[in-house]
Backbone atoms as SQL, in Angstrom:
CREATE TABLE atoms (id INTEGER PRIMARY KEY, chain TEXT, resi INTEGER, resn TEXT, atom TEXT, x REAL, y REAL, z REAL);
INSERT INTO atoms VALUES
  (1, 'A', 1, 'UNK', 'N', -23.448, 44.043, 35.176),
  (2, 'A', 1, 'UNK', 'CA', -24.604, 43.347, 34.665),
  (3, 'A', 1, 'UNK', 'C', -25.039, 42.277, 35.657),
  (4, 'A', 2, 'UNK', 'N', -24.214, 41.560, 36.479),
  (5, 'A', 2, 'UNK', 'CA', -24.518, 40.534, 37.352),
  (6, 'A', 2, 'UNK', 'C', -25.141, 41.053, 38.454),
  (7, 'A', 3, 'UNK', 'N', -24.760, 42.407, 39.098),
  (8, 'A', 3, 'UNK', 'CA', -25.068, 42.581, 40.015),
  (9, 'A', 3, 'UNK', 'C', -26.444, 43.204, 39.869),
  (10, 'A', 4, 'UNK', 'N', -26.466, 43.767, 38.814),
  (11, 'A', 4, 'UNK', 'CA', -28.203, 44.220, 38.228),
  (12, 'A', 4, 'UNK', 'C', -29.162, 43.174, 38.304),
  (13, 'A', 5, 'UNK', 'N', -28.960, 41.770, 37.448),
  (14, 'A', 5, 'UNK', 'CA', -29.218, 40.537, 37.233),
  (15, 'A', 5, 'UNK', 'C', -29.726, 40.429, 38.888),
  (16, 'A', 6, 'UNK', 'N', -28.638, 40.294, 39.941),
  (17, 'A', 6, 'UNK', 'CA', -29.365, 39.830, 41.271),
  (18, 'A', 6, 'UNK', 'C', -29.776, 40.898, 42.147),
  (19, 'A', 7, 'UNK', 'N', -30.049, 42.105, 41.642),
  (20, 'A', 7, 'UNK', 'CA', -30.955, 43.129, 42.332),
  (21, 'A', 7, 'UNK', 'C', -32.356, 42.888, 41.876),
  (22, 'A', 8, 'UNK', 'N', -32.464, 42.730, 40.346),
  (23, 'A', 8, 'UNK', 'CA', -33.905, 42.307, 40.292),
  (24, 'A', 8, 'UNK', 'C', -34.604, 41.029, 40.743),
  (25, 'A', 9, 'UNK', 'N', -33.665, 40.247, 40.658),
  (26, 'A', 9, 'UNK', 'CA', -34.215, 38.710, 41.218),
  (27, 'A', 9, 'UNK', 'C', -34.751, 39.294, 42.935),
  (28, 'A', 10, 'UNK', 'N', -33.869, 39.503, 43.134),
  (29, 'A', 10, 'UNK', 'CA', -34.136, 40.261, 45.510),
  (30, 'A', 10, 'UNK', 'C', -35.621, 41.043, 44.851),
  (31, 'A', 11, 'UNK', 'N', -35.285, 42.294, 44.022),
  (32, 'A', 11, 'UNK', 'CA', -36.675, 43.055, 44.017),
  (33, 'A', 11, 'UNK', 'C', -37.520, 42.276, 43.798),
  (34, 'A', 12, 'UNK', 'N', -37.750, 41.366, 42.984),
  (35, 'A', 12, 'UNK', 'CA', -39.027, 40.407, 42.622),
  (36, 'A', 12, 'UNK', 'C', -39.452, 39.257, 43.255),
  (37, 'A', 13, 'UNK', 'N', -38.075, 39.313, 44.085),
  (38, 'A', 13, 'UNK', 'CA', -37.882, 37.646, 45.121),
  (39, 'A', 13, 'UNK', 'C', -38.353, 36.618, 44.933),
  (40, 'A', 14, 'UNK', 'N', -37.829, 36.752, 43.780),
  (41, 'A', 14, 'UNK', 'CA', -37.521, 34.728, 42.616),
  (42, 'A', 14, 'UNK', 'C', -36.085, 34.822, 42.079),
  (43, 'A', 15, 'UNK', 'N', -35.975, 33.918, 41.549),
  (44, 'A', 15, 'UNK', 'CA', -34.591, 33.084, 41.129),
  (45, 'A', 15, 'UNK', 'C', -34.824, 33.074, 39.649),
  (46, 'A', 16, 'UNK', 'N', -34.030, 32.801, 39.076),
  (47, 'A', 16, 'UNK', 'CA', -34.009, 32.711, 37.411),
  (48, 'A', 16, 'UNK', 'C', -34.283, 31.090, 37.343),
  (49, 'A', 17, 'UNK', 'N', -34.924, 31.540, 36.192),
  (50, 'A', 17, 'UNK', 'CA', -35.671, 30.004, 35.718),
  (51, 'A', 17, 'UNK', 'C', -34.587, 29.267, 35.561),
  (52, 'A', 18, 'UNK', 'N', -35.042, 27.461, 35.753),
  (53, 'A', 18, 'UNK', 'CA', -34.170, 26.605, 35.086),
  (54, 'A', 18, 'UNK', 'C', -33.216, 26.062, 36.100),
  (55, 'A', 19, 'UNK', 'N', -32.271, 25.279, 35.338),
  (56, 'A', 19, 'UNK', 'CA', -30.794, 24.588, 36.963),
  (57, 'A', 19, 'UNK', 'C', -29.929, 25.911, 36.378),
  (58, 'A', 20, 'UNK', 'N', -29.094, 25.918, 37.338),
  (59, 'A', 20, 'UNK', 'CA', -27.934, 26.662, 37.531),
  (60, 'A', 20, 'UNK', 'C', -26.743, 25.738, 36.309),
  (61, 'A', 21, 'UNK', 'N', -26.063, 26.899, 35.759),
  (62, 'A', 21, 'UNK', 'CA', -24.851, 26.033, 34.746),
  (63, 'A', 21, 'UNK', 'C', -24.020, 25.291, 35.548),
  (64, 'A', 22, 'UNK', 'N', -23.445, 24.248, 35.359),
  (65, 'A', 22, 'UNK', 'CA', -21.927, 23.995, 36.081),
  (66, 'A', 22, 'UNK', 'C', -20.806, 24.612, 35.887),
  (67, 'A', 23, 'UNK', 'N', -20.301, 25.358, 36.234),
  (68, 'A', 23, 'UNK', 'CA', -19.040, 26.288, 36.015),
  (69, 'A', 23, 'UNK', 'C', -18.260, 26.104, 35.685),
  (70, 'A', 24, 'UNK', 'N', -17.843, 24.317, 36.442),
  (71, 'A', 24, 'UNK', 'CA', -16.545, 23.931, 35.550),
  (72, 'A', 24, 'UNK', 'C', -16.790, 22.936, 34.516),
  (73, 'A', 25, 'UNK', 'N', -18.025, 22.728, 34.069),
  (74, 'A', 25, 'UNK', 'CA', -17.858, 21.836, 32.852),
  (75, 'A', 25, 'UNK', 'C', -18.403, 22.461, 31.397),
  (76, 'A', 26, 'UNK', 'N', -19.131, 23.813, 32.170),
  (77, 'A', 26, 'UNK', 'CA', -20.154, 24.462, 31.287),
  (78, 'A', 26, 'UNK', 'C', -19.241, 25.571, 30.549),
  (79, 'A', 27, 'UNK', 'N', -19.271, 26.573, 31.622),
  (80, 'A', 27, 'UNK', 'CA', -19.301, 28.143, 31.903),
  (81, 'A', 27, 'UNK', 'C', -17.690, 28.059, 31.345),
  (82, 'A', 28, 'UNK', 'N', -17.111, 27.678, 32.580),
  (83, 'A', 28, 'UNK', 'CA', -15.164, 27.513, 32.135),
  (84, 'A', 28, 'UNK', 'C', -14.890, 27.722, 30.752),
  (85, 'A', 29, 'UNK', 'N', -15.026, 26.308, 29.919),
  (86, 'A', 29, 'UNK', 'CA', -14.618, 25.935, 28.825),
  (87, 'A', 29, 'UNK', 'C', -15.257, 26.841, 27.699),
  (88, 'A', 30, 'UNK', 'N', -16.390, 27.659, 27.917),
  (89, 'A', 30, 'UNK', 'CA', -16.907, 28.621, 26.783),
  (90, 'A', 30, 'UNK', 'C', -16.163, 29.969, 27.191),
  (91, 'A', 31, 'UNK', 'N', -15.485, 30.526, 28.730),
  (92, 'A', 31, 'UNK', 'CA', -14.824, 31.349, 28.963),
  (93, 'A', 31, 'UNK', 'C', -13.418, 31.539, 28.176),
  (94, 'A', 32, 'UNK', 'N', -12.809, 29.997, 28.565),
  (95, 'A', 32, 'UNK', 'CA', -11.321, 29.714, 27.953),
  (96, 'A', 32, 'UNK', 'C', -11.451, 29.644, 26.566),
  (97, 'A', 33, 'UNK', 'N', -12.734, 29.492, 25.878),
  (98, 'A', 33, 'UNK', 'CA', -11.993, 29.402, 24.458),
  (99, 'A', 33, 'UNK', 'C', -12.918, 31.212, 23.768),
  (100, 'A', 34, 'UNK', 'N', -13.804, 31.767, 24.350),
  (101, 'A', 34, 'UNK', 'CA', -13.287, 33.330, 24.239),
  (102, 'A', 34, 'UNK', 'C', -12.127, 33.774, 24.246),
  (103, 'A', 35, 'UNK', 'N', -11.588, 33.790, 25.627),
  (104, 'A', 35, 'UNK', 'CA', -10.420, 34.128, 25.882),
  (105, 'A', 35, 'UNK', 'C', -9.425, 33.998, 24.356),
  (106, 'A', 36, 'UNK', 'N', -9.254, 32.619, 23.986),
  (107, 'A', 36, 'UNK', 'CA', -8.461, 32.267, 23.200),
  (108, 'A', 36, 'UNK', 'C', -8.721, 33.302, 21.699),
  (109, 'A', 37, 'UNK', 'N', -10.078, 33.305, 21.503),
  (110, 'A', 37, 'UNK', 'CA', -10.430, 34.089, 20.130),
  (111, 'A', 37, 'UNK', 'C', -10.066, 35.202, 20.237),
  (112, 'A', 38, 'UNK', 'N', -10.014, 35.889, 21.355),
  (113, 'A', 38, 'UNK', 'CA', -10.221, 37.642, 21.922),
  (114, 'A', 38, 'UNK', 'C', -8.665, 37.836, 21.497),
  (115, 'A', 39, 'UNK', 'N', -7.892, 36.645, 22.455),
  (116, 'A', 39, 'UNK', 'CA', -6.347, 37.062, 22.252),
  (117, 'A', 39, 'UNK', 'C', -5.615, 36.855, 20.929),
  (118, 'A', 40, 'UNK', 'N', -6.693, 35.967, 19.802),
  (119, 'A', 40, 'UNK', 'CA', -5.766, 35.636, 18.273),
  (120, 'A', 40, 'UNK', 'C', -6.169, 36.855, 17.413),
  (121, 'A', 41, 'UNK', 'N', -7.127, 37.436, 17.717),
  (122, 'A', 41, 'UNK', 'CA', -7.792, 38.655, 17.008),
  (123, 'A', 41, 'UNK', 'C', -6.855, 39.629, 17.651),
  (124, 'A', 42, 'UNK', 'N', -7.075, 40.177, 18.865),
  (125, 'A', 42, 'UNK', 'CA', -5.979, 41.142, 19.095),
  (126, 'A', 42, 'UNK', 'C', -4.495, 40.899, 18.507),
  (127, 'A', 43, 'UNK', 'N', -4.409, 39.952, 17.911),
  (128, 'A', 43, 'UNK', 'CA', -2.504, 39.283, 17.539),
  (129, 'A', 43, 'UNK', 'C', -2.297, 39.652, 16.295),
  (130, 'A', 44, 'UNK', 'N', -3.904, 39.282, 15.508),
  (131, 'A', 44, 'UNK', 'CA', -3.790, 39.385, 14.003),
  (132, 'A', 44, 'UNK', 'C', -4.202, 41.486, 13.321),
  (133, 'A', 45, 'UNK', 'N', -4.612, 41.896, 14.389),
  (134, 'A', 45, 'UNK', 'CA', -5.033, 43.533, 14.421),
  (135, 'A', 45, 'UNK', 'C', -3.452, 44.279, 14.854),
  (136, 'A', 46, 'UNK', 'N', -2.600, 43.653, 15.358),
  (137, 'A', 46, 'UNK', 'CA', -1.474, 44.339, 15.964),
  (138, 'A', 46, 'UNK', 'C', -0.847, 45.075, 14.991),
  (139, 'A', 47, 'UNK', 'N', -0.598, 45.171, 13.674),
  (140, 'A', 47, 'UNK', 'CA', 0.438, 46.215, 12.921),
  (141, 'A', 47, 'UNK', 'C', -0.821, 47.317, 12.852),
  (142, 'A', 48, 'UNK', 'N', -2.368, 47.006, 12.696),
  (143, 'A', 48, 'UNK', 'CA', -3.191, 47.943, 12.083),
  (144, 'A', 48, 'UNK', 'C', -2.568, 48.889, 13.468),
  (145, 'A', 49, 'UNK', 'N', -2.775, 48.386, 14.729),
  (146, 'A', 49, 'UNK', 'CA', -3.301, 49.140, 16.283),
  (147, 'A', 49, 'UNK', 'C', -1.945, 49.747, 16.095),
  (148, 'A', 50, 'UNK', 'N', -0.796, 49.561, 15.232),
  (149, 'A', 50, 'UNK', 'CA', 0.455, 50.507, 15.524),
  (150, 'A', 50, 'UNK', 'C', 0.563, 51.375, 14.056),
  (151, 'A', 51, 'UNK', 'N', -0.485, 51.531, 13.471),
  (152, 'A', 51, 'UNK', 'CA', -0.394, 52.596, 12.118),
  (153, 'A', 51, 'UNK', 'C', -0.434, 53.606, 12.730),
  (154, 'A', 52, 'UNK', 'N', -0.455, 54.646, 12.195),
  (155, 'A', 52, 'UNK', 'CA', -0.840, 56.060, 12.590),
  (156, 'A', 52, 'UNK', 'C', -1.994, 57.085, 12.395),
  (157, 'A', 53, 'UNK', 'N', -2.564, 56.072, 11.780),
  (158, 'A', 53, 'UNK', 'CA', -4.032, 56.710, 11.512),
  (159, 'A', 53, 'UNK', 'C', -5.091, 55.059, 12.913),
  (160, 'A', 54, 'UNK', 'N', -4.404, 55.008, 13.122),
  (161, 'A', 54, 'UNK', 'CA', -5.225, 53.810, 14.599),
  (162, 'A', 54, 'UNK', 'C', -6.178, 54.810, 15.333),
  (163, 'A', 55, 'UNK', 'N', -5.955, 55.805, 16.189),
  (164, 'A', 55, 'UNK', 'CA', -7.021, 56.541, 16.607),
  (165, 'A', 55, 'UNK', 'C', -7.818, 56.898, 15.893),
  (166, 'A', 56, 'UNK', 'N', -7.531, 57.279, 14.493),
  (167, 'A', 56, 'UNK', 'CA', -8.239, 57.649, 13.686),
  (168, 'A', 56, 'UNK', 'C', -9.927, 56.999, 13.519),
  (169, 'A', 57, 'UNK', 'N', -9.102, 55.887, 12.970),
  (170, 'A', 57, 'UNK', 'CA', -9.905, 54.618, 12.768),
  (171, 'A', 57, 'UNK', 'C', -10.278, 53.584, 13.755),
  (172, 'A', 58, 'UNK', 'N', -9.660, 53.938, 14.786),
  (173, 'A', 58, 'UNK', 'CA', -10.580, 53.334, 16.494),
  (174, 'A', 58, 'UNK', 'C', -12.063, 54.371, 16.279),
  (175, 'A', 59, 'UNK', 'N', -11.720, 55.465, 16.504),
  (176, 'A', 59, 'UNK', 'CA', -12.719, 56.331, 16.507),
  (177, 'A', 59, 'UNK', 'C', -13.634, 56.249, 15.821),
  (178, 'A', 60, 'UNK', 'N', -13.747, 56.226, 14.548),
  (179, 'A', 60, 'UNK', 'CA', -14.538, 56.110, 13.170),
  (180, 'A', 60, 'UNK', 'C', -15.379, 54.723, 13.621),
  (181, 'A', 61, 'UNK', 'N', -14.506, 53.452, 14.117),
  (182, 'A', 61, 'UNK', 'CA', -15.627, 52.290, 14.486),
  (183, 'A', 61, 'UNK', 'C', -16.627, 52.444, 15.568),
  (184, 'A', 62, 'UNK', 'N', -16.073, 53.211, 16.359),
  (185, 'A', 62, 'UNK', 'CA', -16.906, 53.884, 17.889),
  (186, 'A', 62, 'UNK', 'C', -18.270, 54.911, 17.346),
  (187, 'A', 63, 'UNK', 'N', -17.845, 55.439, 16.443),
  (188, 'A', 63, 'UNK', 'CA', -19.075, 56.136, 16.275),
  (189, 'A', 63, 'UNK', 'C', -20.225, 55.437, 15.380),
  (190, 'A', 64, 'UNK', 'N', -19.423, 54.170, 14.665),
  (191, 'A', 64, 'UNK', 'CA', -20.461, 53.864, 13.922),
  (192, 'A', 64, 'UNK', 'C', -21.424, 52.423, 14.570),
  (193, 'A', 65, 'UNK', 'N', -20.240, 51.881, 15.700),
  (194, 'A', 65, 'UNK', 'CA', -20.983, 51.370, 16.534),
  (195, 'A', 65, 'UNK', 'C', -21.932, 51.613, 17.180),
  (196, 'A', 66, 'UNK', 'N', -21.822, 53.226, 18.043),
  (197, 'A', 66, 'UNK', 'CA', -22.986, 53.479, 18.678),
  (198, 'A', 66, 'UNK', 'C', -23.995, 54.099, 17.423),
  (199, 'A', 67, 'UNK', 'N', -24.177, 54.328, 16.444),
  (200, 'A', 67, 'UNK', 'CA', -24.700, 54.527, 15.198),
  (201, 'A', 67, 'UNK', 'C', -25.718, 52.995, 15.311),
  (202, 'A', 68, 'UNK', 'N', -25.510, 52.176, 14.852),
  (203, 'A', 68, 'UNK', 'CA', -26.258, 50.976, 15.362),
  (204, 'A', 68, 'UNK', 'C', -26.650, 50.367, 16.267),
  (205, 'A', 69, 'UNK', 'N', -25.989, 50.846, 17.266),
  (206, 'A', 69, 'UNK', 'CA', -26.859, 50.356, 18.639),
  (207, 'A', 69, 'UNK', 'C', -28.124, 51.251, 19.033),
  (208, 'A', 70, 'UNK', 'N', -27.829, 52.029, 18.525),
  (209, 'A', 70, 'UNK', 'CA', -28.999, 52.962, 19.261),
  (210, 'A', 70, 'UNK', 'C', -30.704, 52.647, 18.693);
C-alpha cells in the first residue's frame, strides 16, 4: 500500500497534503498499542484456534468476510 501511495504521488508529482506525522511521538505509540490489542486478542482466541472444527470456522469467517467487502 505504501509503495502504491508513492507511485501515485511521482505519477502526479505532488506530495500528500498537510505536515508529515512525527513517528516517534505520533505513528510509534498508535503502532505499540495495536500491537498490544492484536497480541491480547490472539491470547484470548487461543483454545477456539486449537478446537477441531478451527479450519472449519476460519473458513466460514473468510467467506463471509469477502461476502461484505465486495
Amino acid at each position: 500500500m505504501q509503495n502504491a501511495l508513492f507511485a501515485n504521488w511521482r505519477a502526479a508529482k505532488t506530495t500528500p497534503d498537510g505536515a508529515s506525522p512525527d513517528l516517534a511521538k505520533d505513528t510509534r505509540p498508535k503502532l505499540d498499542r495495536l500491537t498490544q490489542q492484536l497480541v491480547s486478542a490472539l491470547a484470548r482466541v487461543e483454545p477456539i484456534r486449537h478446537g477441531d472444527d478451527c479450519p472449519l470456522r476460519f473458513a466460514d469467517s473468510i467467506a463471509r468476510w469477502k461476502h461484505l467487502t465486495r
